[in-house]
ZAMARGU-4260 file (C-alpha; in steps of 0.2 Angstrom, whole numbers, plus 5000, padded with zeros to 4 digits):
<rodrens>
0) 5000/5000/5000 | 5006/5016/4995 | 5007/5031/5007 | 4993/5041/4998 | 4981/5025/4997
5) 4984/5023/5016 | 4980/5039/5019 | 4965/5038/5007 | 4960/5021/5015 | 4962/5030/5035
10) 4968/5011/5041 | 4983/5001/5037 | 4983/4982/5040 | 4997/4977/5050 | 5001/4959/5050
15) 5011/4953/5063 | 5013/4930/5065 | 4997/4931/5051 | 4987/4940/5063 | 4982/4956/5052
20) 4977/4968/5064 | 4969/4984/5056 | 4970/5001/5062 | 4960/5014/5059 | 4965/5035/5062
25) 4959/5051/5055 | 4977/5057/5054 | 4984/5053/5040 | 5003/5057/5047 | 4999/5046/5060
30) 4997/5032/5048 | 5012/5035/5036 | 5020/5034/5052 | 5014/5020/5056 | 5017/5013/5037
35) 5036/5019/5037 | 5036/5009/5056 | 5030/4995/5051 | 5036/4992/5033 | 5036/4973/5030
40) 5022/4969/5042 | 5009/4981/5031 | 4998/4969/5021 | 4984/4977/5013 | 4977/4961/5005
45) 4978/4952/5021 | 4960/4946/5031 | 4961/4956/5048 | 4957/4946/5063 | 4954/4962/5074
50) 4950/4980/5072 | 4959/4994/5081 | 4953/5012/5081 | 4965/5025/5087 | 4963/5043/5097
55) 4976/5054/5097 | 4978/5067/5110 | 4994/5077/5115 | 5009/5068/5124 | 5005/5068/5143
60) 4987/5066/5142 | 4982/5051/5146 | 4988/5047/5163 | 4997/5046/5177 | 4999/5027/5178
65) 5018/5026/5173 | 5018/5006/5173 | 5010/4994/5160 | 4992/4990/5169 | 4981/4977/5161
70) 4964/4971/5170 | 4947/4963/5164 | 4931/4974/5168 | 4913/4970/5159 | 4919/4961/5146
75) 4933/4972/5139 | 4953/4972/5143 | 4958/4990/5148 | 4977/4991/5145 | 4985/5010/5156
80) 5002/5017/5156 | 5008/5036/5155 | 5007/5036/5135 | 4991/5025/5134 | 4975/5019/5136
85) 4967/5006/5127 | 4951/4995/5127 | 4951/4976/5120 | 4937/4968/5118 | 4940/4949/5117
90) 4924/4943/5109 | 4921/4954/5096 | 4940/4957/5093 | 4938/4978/5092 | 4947/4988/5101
95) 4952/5008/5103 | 4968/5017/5107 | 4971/5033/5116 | 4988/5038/5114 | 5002/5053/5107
100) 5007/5052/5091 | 5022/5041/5091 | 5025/5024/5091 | 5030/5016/5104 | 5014/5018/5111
105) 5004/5007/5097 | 5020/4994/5100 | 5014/4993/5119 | 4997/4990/5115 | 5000/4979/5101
110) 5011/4966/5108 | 4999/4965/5124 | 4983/4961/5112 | 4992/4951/5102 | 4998/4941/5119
115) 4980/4938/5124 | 4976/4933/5107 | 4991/4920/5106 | 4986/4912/5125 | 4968/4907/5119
120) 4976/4895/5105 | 4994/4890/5115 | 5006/4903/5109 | 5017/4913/5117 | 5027/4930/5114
125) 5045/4928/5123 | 5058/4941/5129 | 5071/4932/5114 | 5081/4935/5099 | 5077/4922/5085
130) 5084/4918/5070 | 5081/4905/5055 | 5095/4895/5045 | 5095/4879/5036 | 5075/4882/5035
135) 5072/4883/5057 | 5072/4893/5069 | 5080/4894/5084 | 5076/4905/5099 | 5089/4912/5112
140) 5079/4918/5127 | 5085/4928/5142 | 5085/4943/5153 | 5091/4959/5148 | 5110/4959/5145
145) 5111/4940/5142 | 5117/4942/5125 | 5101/4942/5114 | 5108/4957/5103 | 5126/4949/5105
150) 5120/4933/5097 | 5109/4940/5083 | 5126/4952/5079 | 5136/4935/5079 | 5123/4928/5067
155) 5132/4919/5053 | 5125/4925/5032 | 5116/4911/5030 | 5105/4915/5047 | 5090/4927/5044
160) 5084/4936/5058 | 5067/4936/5065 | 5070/4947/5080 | 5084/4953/5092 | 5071/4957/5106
165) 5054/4949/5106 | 5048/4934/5096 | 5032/4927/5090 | 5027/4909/5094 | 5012/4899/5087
170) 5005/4880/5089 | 5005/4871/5075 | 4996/4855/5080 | 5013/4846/5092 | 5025/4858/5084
175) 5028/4876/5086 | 5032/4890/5073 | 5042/4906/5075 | 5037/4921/5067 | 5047/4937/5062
180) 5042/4953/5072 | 5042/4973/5070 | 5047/4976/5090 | 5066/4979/5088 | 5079/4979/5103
185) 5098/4987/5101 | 5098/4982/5082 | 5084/4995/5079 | 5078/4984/5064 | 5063/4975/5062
190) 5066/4955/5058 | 5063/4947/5043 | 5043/4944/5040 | 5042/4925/5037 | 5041/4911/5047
195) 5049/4893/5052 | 5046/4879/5063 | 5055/4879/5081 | 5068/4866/5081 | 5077/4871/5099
200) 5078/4885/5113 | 5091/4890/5119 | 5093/4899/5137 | 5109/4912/5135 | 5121/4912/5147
205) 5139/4923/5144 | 5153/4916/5149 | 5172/4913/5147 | 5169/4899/5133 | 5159/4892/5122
210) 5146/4878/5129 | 5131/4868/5128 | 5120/4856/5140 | 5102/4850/5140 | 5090/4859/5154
215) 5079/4846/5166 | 5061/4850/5162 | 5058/4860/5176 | 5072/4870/5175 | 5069/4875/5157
220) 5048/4879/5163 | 5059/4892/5178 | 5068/4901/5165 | 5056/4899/5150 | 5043/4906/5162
225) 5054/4921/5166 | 5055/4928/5151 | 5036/4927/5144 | 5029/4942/5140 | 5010/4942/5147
230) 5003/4958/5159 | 4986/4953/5163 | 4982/4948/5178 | 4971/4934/5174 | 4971/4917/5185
235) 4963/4909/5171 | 4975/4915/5157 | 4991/4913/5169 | 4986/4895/5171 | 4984/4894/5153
240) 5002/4902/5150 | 5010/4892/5163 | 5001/4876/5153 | 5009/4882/5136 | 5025/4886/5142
245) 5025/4867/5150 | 5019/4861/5133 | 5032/4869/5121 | 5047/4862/5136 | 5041/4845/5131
250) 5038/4847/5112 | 5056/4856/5108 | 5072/4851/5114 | 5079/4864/5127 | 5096/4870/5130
255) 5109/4881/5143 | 5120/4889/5128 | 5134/4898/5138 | 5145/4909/5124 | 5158/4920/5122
260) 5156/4932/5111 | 5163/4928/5095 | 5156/4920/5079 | 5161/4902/5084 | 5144/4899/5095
265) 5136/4895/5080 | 5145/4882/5077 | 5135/4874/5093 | 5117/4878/5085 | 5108/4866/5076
</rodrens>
């Protein structure tokens, strides 16, 4: 789609793990904003699952609440934070944005609703780099400063890089594919739009050499579990994130990958 037909159009699709969202503005900066933001992930032919309309208002506001706050109240998701406020309705799949005109905020909002879409079928978006070679993917979970951006710099030509920050997980019947995201880290690129099945994860770990060791099941659930990325505070939907992330330990081979930083860790990833 073409800046003017965007603007002409007042929504984009944006289609990120083939779950086109559109988004609707009166603004048209706003949307060739957004456009330039998310180049790669705009699809103007895709079937949009879910509908957002966005508000724009001038920066600072909205509210006061500086954290991310996600709760449940008559059948809507309400989504706060200083920049922010949205509404998500689950059943019908609309929602509405109240935000500045800048993009971080729609990123916010976004990866949460696309988190409680991705629980209600087993998916998961993880704090992780992944990359695909030789047709898979392979993700590299971790807390900040474990080497997520390290590794994807490290990543061989043949390796295509799906994220450096946050990736995209979907069930496939007993596997699991990983889908190229938008939401950079250090890099400051978006990944590669395209997909791949999971073949392993790997749990980073910087240290004085190169090595690699298979995780006990209940370890890889502790550490997998620590870097899922799902605000609401949901008993239900916990229950069901703690189930997925159980699920995916079982289905994919799981590893502790501890790496000095040079090129030759690679040579460990299969």
């Amino acid at each position: 789609m073409s800046k003017l037909a965007a603007v002409a159009a007042q929504e984009i699709i944006i289609d990120i793990g083939r779950m086109p969202v559109q988004v609707h503005s009166e603004s048209p900066e706003f949307l060739c904003m957004l456009e330039a933001r998310y180049s790669g992930y705009v699809s103007p032919s895709a079937h949009p699952i879910a509908e957002i309309d966005i508000d724009l208002v001038p920066p600072g506001k909205i509210t006061e609440q500086a954290d991310i706050a996600v709760s449940f109240k008559s059948g809507r998701w309400l989504i706060e934070r200083g920049d922010l406020r949205a509404e998500w309705e689950p059943i019908s799949r609309l929602g509405r944005i109240t935000q500045s005109a800048n993009p971080y905020s729609i990123d916010a909002a976004l990866r949460i609703i696309h988190s409680l879409i991705l629980v209600q079928e087993g998916g998961l978006l993880v704090h992780a780099a992944s990359a695909v070679r030789n047709g898979n993917a392979f993700l590299f979970a971790g807390i900040s400063g474990a080497g997520k951006t390290t590794i994807s710099r490290l990543a061989p030509p043949d390796a295509t890089l799906l994220t450096d920050e946050i990736s995209y997980l979907r069930r496939n019947e007993n596997d699991y594919v990983a889908y190229g995201t938008p939401f950079a880290g250090e890099l400051a690129e978006p990944g590669e739009n395209i997909q791949a099945p999971l073949a392993a994860l790997y749990l980073l770990k910087q240290g004085p050499q190169n090595s690699i060791e298979p995780l006990r099941e209940s370890e890889a659930v502790r550490l997998l579990l620590e870097n899922v990325l799902f605000f609401a505070n949901d008993e239900h939907l916990v229950a069901q994130v703690f189930e997925s992330v159980c699920d995916l330990i079982r289905q994919i081979p799981v590893y502790q990958l501890t790496f000095y930083p040079d090129e030759r860790v690679w040579e460990l990833i299969q």
